[in-house]
N, C-alpha and C positions, 0 to 999 in steps of 0.2 A: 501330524495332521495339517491338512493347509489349510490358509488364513483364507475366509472370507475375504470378498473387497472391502468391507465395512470394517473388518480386525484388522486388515491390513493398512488402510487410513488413519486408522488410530496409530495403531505401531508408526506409520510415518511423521504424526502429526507429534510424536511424541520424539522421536529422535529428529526432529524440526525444531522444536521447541529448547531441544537440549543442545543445539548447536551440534549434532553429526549429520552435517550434510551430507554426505556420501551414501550413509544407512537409509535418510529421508529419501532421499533418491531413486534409490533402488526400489523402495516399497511405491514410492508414487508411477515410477517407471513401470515396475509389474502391474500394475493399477492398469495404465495405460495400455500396456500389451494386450489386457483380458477387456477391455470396454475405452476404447480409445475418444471416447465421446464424456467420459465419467468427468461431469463439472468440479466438484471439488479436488479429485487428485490434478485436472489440467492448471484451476486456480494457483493450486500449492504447489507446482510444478513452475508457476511461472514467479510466484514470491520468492521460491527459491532461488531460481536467475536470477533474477532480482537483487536478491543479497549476495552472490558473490561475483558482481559484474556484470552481466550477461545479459543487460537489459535487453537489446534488441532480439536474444533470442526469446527471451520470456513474451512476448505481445502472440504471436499462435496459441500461444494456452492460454493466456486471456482471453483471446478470440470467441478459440472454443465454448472455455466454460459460459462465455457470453451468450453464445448463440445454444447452448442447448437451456441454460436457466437465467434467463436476462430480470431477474426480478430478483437477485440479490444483491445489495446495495454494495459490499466490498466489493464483488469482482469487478464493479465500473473503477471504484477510486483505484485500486492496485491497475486497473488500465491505464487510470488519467495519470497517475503517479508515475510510470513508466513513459509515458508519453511525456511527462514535464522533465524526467532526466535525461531524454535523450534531446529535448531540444524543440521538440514538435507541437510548439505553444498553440499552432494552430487546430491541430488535430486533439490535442486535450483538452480544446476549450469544446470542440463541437463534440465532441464526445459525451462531457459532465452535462451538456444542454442535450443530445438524447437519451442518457439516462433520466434526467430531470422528466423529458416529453415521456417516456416510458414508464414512471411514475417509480422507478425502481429506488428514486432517494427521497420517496414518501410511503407507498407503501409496503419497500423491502424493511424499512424499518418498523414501521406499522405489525410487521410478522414477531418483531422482538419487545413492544412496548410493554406487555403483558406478563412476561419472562421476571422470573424472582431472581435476578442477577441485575450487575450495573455492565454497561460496555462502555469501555473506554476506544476511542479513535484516536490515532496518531494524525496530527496534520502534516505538513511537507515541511524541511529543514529549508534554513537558509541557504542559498548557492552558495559550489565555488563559482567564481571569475571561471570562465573557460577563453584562456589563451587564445583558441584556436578560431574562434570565433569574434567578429566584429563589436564593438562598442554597443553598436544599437542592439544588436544580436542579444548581448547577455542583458542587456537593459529589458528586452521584451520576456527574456527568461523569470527576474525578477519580479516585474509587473504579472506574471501570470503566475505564479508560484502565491504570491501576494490574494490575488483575486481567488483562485484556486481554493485557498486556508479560507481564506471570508464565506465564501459561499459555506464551506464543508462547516466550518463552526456555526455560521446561522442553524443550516438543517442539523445537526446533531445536535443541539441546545433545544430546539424547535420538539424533539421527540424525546427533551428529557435525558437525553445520556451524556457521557461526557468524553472532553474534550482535553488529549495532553497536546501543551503548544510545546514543541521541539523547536516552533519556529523565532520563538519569544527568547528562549537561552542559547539560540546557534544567529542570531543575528547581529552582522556588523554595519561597515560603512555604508551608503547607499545600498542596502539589501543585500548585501553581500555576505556570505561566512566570517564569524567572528575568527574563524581557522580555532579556537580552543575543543571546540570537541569532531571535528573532521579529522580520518585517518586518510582519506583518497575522496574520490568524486562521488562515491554514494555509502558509507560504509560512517557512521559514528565512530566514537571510542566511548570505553566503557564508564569513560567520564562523565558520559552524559547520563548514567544510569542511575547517580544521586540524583539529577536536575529534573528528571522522571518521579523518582519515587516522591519528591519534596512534592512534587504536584499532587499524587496519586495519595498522600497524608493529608491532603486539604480536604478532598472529597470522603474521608475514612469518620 
């Protein structure tokens, strides 16, 4: 029998969760064949880029899910998030300021306050150094990654939920990667995953 979109979301969201990419994939992909507009499979479609590389293609599914339900507060940060790994300090800042103006990181969480669960938000990890780019270049990276986590921890403390800081155990020299739980330019190691739960045991 075939899966609904909604069965089929889940099925993705589940072999998402469990690390088979490929599987997630497919099911968000069918998603997209049958409703090319469906906000949560273009979201999870773009977290998935996301996680293994692909950031610049992952910002169209962002897009998307932005412009058909722009009043949920993840899909702005998984934008500005994207936009801070590839470099585009400019463009992440003016982004989190029309989510802000669009009131989507007041009252998309405003939608969850009520909810008999807690939600935890990841903030953004410390940089690497990118080689490839100028002195001042990764200094503006840093500064905005920095500002970025402040803004995202006021408003999430602001509504009550909480806040894991990746950025507090992945941080080294001037802002930079401690390099102990980086495997490449966006990907943790599973080291970080004690550093997480010890957090996630404070709140329990």
């Amino acid at each position: 029998m075939a899966l609904t979109l909604d069965q089929a979301l889940q099925k993705g969201i589940e072999a998402h969760k469990a690390g088979k990419v490929q599987e997630a994939d497919r099911y968000y992909a069918a998603i997209l064949k049958a409703n090319p507009k469906h906000p949560d499979a273009n979201h999870n479609m773009g977290v998935l880029a996301v996680g293994v590389g692909h950031v610049q293609e992952a910002l169209p599914f962002f897009k998307i899910a932005l412009e058909v339900n722009p009043n949920i507060a993840q899909y702005w940060l998984s934008y500005v998030d994207a936009l801070i790994k590839l470099g585009r300090i400019t463009d992440a800042k003016a982004v989190f300021a029309q989510a802000k103006n669009k009131g989507a990181m007041g009252d998309g969480f405003d939608q969850n306050r009520n909810k008999n669960h807690s939600l935890f938000f990841f903030n953004v990890p410390a940089p690497i150094y990118n080689g490839e780019y100028s002195t001042e270049v990764n200094g503006d990276v840093t500064r905005a990654i920095k500002l970025f986590n402040t803004l995202l921890q006021k408003t999430v403390l602001d509504y009550d939920f909480k806040i894991i800081d990746v950025y507090k155990f992945t941080i080294g020299k001037n802002g930079f990667s401690n390099n102990s739980f980086h495997i490449d330019d966006y990907h943790l190691s599973s080291n970080a995953i004690r550093e997480i739960e010890k957090q996630i045991g404070t709140f329990l």
